[in-house]
C-alpha positions in Angstrom: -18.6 6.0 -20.5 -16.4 8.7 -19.3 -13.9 8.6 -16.5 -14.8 11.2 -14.9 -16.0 10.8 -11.0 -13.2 11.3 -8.2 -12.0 8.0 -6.5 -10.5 7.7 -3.2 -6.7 9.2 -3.1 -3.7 6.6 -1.4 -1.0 8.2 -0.7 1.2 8.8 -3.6 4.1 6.5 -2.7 2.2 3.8 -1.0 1.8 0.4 -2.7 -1.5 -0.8 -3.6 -2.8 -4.2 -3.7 -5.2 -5.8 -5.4 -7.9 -8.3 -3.8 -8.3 -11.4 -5.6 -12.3 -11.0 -5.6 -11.9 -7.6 -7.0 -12.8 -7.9 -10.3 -14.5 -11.5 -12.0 -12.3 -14.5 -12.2 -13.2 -14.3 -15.4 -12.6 -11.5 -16.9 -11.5 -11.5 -20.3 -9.1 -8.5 -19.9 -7.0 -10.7 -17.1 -4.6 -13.7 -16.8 -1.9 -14.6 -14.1 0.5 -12.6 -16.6 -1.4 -9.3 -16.1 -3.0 -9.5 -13.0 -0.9 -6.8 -10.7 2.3 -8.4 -8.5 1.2 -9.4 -4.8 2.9 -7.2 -2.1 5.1 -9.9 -1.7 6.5 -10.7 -4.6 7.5 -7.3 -5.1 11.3 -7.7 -3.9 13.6 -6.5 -6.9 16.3 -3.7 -4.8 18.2 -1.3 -5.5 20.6 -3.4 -7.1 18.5 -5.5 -9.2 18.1 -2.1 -11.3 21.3 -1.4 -11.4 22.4 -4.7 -12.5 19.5 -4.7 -15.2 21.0 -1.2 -16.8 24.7 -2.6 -16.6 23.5 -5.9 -17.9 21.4 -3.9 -20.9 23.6 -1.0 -21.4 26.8 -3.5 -22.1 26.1 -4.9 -25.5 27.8 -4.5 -29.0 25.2 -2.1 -30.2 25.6 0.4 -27.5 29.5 -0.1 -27.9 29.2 1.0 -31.3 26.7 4.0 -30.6 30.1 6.2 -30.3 31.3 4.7 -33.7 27.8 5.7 -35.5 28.4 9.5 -34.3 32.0 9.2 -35.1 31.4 8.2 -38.8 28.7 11.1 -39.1 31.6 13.6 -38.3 32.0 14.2 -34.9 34.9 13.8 -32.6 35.0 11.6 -29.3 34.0 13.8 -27.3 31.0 15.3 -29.0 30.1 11.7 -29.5 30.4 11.2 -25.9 29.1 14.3 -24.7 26.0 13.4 -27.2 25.2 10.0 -25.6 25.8 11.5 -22.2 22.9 13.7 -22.3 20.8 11.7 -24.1 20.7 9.3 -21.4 19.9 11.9 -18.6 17.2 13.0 -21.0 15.6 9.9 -21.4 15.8 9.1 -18.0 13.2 11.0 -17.1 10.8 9.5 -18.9 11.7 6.6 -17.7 11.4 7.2 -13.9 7.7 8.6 -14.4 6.0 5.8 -16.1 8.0 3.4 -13.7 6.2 5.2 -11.1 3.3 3.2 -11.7 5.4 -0.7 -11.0 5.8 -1.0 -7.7 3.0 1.6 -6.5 0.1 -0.8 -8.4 2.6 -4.1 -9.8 1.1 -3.9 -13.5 3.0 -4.1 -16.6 2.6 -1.0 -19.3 -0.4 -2.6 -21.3 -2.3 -2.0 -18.1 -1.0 1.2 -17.3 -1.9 2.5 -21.2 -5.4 1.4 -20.6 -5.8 4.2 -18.1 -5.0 6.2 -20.9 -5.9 4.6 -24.0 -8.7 2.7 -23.0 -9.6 -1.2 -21.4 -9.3 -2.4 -25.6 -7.3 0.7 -27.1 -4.1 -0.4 -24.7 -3.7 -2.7 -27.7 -2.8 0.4 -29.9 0.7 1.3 -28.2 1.4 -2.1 -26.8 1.6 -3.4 -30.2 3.6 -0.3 -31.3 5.8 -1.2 -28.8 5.9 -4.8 -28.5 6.6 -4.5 -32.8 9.6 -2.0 -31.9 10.7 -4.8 -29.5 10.5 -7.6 -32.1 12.6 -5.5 -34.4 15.4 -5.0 -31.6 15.2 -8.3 -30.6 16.2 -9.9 -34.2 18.8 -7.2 -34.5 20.8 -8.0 -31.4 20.2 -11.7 -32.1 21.9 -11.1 -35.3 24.7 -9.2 -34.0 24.8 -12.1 -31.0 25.1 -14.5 -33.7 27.8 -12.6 -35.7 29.6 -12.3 -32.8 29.6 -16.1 -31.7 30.2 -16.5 -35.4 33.3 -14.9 -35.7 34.8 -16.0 -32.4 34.4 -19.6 -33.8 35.8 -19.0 -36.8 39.0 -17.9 -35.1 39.4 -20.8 -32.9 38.3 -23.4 -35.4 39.1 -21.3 -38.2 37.4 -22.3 -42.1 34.1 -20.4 -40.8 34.3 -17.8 -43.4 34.6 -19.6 -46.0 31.5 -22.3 -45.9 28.5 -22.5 -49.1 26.4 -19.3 -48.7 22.9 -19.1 -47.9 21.1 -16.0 -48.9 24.5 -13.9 -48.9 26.0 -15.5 -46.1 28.0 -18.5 -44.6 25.5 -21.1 -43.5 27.9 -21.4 -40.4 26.5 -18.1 -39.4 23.1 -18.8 -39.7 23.2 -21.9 -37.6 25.2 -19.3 -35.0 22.0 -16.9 -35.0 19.7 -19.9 -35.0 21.5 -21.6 -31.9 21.8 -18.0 -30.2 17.8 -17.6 -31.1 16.9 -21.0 -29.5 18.9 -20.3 -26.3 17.9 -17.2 -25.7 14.0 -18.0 -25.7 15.0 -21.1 -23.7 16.1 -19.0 -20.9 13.3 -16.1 -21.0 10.5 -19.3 -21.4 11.4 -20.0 -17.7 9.8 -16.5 -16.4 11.4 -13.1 -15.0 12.8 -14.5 -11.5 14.9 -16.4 -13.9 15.8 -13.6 -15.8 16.8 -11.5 -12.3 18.8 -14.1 -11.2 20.6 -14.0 -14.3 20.9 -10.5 -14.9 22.9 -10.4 -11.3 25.3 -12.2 -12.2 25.7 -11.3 -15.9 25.9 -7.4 -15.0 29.3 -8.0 -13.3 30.8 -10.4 -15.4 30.0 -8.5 -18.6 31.3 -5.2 -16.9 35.0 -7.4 -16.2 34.9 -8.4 -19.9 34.6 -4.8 -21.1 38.0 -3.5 -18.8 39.7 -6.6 -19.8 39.3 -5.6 -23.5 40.8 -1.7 -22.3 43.5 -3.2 -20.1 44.6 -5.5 -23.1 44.6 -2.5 -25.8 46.0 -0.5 -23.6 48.6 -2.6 -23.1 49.2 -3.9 -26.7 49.3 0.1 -28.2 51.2 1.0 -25.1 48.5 3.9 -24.2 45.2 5.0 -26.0 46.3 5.9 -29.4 45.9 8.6 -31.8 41.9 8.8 -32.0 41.6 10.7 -29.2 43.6 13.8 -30.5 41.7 13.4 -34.3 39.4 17.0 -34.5 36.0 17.0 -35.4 35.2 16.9 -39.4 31.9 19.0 -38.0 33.3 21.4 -35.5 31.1 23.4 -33.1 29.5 25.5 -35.6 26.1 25.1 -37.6 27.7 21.5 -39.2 28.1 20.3 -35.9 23.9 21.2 -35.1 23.1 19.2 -38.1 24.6 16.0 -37.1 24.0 16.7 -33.2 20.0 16.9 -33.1 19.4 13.9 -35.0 22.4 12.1 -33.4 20.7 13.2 -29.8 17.2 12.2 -31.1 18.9 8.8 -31.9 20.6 8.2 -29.2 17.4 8.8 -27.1 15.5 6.7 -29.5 18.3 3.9 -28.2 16.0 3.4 -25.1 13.0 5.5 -25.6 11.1 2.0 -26.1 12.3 1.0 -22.3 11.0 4.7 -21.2 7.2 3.0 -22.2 7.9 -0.3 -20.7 9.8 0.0 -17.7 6.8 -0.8 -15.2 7.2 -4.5 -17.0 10.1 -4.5 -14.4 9.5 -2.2 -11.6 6.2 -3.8 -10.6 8.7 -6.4 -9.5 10.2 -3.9 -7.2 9.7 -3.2 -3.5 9.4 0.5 -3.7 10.2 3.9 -5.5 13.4 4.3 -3.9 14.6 0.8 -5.3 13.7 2.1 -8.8 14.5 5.3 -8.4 18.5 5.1 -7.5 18.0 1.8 -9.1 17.7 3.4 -12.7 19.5 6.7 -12.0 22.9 5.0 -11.4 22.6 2.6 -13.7 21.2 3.9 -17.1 23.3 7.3 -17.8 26.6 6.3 -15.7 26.3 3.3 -17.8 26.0 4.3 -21.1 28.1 7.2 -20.8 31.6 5.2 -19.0 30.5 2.3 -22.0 30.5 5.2 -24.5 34.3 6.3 -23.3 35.6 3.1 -23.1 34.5 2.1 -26.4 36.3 5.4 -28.1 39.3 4.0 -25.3 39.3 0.8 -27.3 38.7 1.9 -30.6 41.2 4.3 -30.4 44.2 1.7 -29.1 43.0 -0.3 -31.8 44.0 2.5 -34.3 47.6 1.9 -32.3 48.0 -1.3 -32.6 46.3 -2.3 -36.3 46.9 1.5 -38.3 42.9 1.4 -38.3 39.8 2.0 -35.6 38.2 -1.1 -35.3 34.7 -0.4 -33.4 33.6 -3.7 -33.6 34.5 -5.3 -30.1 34.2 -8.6 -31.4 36.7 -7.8 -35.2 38.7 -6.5 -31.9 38.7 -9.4 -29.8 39.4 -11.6 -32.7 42.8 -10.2 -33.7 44.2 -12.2 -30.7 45.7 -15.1 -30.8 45.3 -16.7 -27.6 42.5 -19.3 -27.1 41.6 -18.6 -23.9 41.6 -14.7 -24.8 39.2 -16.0 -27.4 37.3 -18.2 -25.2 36.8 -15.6 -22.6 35.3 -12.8 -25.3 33.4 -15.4 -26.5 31.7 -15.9 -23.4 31.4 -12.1 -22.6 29.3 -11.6 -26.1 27.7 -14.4 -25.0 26.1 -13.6 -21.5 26.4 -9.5 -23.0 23.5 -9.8 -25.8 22.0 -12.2 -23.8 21.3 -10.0 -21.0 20.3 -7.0 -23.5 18.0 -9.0 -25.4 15.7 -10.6 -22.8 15.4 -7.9 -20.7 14.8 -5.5 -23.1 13.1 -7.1 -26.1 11.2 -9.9 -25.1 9.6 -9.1 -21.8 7.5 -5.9 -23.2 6.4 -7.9 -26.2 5.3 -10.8 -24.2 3.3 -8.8 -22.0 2.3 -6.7 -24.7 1.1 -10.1 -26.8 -0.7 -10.9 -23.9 -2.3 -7.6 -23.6 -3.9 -8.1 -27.0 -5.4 -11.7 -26.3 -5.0 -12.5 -22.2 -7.0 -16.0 -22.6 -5.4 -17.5 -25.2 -1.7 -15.5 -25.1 0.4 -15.6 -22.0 3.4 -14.6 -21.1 5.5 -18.0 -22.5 3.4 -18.0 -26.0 4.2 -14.2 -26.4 7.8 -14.2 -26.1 8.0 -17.6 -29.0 6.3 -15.2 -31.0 8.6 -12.7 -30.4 11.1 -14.8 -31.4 9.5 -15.5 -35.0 8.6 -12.2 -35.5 12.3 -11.0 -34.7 13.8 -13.0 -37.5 10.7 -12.5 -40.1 12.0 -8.9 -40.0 15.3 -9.4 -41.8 17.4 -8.0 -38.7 20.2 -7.9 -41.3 19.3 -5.1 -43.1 18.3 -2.8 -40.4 21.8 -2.2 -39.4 23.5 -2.0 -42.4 24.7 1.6 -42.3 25.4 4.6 -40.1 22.8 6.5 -41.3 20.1 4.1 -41.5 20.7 2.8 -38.1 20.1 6.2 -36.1 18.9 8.7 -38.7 16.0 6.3 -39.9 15.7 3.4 -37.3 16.5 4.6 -33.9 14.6 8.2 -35.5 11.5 7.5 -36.7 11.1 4.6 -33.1 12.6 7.5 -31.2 9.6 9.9 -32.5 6.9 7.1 -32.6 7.3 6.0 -29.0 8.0 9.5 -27.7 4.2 10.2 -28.3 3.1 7.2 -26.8 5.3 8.6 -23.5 4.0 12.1 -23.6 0.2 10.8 -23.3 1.3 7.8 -20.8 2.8 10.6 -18.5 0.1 13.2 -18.9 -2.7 10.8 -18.0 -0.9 9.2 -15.2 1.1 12.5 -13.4 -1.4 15.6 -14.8 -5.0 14.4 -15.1 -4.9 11.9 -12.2 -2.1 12.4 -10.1 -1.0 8.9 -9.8 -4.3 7.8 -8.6 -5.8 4.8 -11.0 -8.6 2.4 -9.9 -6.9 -0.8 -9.9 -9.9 -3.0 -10.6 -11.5 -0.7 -13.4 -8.0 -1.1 -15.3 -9.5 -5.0 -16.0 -13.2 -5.0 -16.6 -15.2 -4.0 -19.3 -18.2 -1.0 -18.3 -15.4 0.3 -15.7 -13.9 4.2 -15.6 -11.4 3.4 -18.4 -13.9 1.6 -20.5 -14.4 5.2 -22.3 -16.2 3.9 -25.5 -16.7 1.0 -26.7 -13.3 0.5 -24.8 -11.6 3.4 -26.5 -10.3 6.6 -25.2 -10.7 8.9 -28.4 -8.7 11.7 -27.0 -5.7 9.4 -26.6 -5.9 7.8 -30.3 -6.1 11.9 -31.7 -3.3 12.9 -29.3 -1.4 9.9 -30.9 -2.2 10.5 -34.0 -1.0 14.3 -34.1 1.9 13.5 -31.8 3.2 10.4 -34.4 2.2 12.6 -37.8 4.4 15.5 -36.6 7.5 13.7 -34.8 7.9 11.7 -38.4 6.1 13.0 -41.0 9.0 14.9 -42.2 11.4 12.1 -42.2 13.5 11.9 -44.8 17.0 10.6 -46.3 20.5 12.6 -47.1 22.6 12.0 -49.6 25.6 9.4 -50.1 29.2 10.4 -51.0 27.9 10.1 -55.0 25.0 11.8 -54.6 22.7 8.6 -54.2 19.4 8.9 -51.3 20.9 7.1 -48.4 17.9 5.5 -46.8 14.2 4.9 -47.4 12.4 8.4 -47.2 12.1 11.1 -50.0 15.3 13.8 -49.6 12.5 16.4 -49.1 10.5 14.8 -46.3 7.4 12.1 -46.3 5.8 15.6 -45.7 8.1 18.2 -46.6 6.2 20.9 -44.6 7.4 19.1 -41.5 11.2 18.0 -42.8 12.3 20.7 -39.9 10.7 18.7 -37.1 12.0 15.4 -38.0 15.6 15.3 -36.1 13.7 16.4 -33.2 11.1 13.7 -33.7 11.3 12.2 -30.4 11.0 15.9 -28.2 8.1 16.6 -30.5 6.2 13.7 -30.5 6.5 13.8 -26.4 5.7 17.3 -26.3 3.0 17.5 -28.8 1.2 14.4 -27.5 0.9 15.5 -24.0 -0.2 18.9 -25.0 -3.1 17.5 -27.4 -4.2 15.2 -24.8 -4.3 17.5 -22.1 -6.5 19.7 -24.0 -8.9 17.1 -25.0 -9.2 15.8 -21.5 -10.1 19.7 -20.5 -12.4 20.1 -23.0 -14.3 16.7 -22.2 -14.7 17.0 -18.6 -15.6 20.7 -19.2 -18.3 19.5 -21.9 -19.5 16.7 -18.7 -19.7 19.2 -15.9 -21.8 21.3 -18.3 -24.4 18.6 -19.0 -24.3 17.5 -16.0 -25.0 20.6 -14.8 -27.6 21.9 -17.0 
């Protein structure tokens, strides 16, 4: 079946509900986790987004983003200027597909079925929801380093207990306790998780100017970083590191750009999500950027080298309750980070794939599993595989997911969907067999030329630092890989355009004839 026939318009902002008999109580493509929000359960404001960004954006990884450029040869304020713009960038993105929350109250897996189809949804939601798992052992890891260290400090003798696969078994049980707690809080639902992000937002944002004031303080200004040149300049070194830098930084929250409707179905209109998203995801980021190069920098000061780690920072102090407090702070910081962003989508996305016998509780424990099966450890062991591979390659991946997510929903149908089809096999999104061909090509196309050419650079002795050949999976397409993400938006929404055209062109004519 082909979707195809008009259906009636609502006004483009209004917010549409869904009748409980509208679709059979049945179905196999519904449960409670899916089914859109009531009308009145739609209350997240204004604030709510903001605190979700401040709460997200404050974490160790995006402290460290700056460092990551830094290493790669810029100066601080290329590297801020870099994650500056990346964030307006991705923005976008992010404010059309959230379009969709509180207009209809579904999560992404039902917006991609408009798309993708009632049963191909499952293609980008588990794209997504494995993107997700990956983050989410990642910034339990660092979570757990963090608490790990901290520990140490205060108790001292951490360091130095029997190893377990390469490591103190003092910091596994740090990640494991970190793991438990963290799905312990997100198994209670998302009002939890907004009533915790209010709070966190602000405390996390105190713990982050304590850190400057105390630097600041201790080096007796900002320290010598800020007045170190760039090893890259402005000239054709500085293009080399800045394109794949920018595609990485975008790649830092191009998986919220797909899922953002998980959280603005939950709101009480576009303007809430709107302003809600626009002050807090670029401000954010950028300020968090500049006070980390702050830090860093005072650091240099106070210990003759740059110590990016907030944590390694924190822990040079000798006062308890100094230690106490930043333990705290990375405490509720990846916390907030990690929920919100890394176990909602896949929880939904889980319970995309099987809505009768996955909801959203079972999705997020397997989350959890999946985030620690993945060896988070290795993912961030260098500058280079951390944004030129990692946040890459996701960046370019997810990027062509967006570009056919925002052509369906804002080109072909105007941000008009048939709520009721979006759950029932047979409907207007049923396509064939439950697939939308066009998407899966567009995909396809988008994915093969956004990484295809990825590839690795050379170490300081001449070694392949990462896992791709130095020439390109594809070496045709090496050119297009630190531009992955643009091109996989770009080409996506192109392809899929053109195969809608052609399709409903190819209808009218039978139809016709």
């Amino acid at each position: 079946m082909t979707d195809t026939a008009p259906i009636p318009a609502p006004s483009s902002g209004a917010a549409v509900e869904l009748p409980a008999d509208a679709y059979p109580a049945g179905s196999r493509y519904a449960n409670d986790d899916l089914r859109p929000v009531p009308l009145a359960e739609r209350r997240w404001t204004t604030y709510n987004f903001v605190a979700l960004w401040i709460g997200m954006a404050h974490c160790i990884p995006s402290w460290t983003l700056a460092s990551g450029l830094v290493a790669l040869g810029m100066d601080w304020r290329q590297a801020v200027l870099t994650i500056a713009l990346a964030n307006v960038i991705v923005l976008l993105p992010m404010l059309l597909t959230g379009h969709a929350g509180p207009k209809y109250g579904i999560p992404f897996p039902v917006l991609a079925r408009a798309s993708f189809g009632v049963r191909g949804a499952n293609l980008p939601a588990m794209v997504r929801a494995a993107v997700a798992c990956c983050w989410f052992g990642i910034q339990t890891w660092i979570g757990g380093q963090g608490i790990f260290v901290l520990l140490g400090k205060i108790f001292g003798g951490w360091a130095d207990a029997g190893e377990v696969g390469g490591y103190p078994w003092t910091l596994w049980l740090c990640f494991l306790a970190f793991w438990v707690l963290e799905l312990a809080i997100i198994y209670r639902g998302m009002e939890t998780l907004r009533r915790f992000e209010n709070w966190a937002a602000p405390f996390v944002l105190v713990g982050a100017v304590v850190l400057l004031i105390w630097i600041a303080n201790k080096a007796g200004g900002f320290g010598p970083l800020l007045h170190e040149p760039s090893k890259v300049g402005w000239g054709a070194d500085f293009w080399k590191v800045f394109f794949p830098g920018l595609m990485g930084m975008i790649g830092f929250w191009s998986t919220l750009s797909l899922n953002i409707p998980d959280f603005t179905r939950f709101g009480k209109g576009q303007r809430a999500q709107v302003w809600g998203q626009t002050l807090g995801l670029p401000t954010t980021m950028t300020l968090f950027a500049l006070m980390s190069v702050l830090v860093t920098s005072g650091s240099q000061e106070v210990y003759g080298a740059a110590i990016w780690d907030p944590v390694a920072l924190a822990g040079r102090t000798d006062n308890v309750f100094g230690l106490l407090f930043a333990l705290v702070t990375v405490f509720v910081a990846t916390i907030s980070v990690n929920l919100a962003a890394n176990v909602v989508s896949p929880a939904y996305d889980l319970a995309n794939l099987a809505p009768k016998v996955i909801n959203f509780r079972t999705g997020a424990i397997i989350t959890g599993v999946v985030g620690v099966v993945v060896m988070p450890w290795k993912l961030t062991s260098t500058p280079e595989l951390y944004i030129f591979t990692w946040l890459g390659v996701v960046g370019g991946l997810l990027g062509t997911v967006a570009g056919i997510l925002i052509a369906d929903y804002w080109i072909v149908r105007r941000t008009v969907l048939d709520l009721a089809d979006l759950y029932v096999a047979g409907g207007r999104y049923w396509y064939t067999g439950g697939w939308n061909w066009r998407a899966v090509v567009a995909f396809a196309v988008g994915g093969l030329l956004a990484v295809g050419g990825s590839y690795s650079t050379l170490d300081a002795d001449g070694g392949k630092a990462g896992p791709f050949p130095v020439d390109g999976l594809v070496p045709v397409l090496k050119p297009l890989a630190d531009y992955g993400w643009a091109v996989g938006l770009g080409t996506s929404l192109v392809v899929y355009l053109a195969l809608t055209a052609a399709g409903r062109r190819t209808a009218e004519a039978t139809s016709g004839g």
